[in-house]
C-alpha positions, 0 to 999 in steps of 0.5 A: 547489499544488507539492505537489499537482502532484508527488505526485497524478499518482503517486499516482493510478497506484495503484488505490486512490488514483485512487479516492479521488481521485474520491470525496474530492479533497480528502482526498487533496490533504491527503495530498499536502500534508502525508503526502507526502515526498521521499527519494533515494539515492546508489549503496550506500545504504539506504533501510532495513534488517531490522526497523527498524520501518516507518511509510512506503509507499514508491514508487520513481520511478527507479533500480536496487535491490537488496533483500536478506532472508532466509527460513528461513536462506537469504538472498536478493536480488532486482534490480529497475528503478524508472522513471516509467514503471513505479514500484515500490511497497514497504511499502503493507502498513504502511497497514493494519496495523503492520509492521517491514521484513523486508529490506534496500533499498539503491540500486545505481545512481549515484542512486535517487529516492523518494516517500513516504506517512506512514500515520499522517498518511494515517490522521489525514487520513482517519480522519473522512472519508466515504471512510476506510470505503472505504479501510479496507474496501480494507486488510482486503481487502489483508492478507486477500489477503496472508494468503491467498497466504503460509502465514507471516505472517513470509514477506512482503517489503517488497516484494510487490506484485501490481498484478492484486490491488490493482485487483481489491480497490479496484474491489470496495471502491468499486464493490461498495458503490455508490460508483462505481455506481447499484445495488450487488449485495446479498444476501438479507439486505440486506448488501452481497456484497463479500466482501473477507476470506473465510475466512482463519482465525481465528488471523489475524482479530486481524492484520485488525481492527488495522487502521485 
């Protein structure tokens, strides 16, 4: 119950998450009690560093952070501000499709505070649920919108996010398939339009189908 109390409300911010809480809450009260965790840190240091390999999605609840990665030689850093009020969500990628971190998050305030989701125990819970179709229609569209907006798969941050695109994929993966609606849109040959990944090219389709 603790469990459920500290992680749900958080989660269900994200779009994908207040979904499935909808259509299967209890597959998600699984993941809060048994793929959710707690992390903080101290001013200077690291959450984790360039290529250390990733197995968690981070949200960062308060804090100052810097993140520190470099592309093509030239290395960078971005601030920013984690709040309750505005979290900060890093890594949601290793969800979908594996991943190694492509910088350095490291905490410059006194204190910065964490929740965070082990993929492979979301994937476990889910993997023979009713709902693991919706979200996994949810993920490709995901790495399909990624591939679409960077030309090098090696140029995503740990850090990119965009909240316009991830409300836009869930609403499309659970209302275009019916889930959250009576008559869902469908073409001539009787296929549902979602549409979720486009054409991307097939040198990428294998970064896609890895997914759960």
């Amino acid at each position: 119950q603790l469990n459920r109390e500290m992680f749900m409300p958080r989660l269900v911010k994200h779009a994908l998450f207040m979904r499935l809480a909808f259509v299967d809450a209890d597959g998600l009260e699984k993941v809060c009690h048994t793929a959710m965790s707690e992390a903080s840190l101290l001013a200077g240091e690291e959450l984790f560093n360039y290529g250390d390999a990733c197995s968690r999605m981070y949200i960062a609840l308060r804090g100052e952070l810097c993140y520190y990665y470099q592309i093509s030689r030239r290395g960078d850093t971005r601030n920013y501000v984690a709040s309750e009020a505005e979290p900060r969500l890093i890594s949601e990628v290793v969800l979908w499709t594996q991943w190694e971190h492509r910088g350095r998050l490291v905490s410059s305030s006194a204190s910065s505070h964490f929740i965070a989701m082990s993929s492979a125990k979301f994937r476990g819970i889910f993997k023979r649920r009713p709902a693991m179709r919706l979200a996994s229609l949810y993920g490709r569209g995901y790495v399909a919108a990624i591939l679409r907006n960077f030309d090098d798969w090696d140029a995503v941050l740990d850090i990119w996010n965009s909240d316009e695109i991830v409300k836009d994929l869930a609403q499309r993966a659970f209302e275009d398939t019916g889930v959250m609606q009576p008559n869902p849109t469908r073409d001539s040959a009787g296929t549902s339009t979602l549409g979720l990944l486009g054409d991307i090219g097939t040198k990428f389709k294998k970064r896609i189908t890895s997914s759960f």
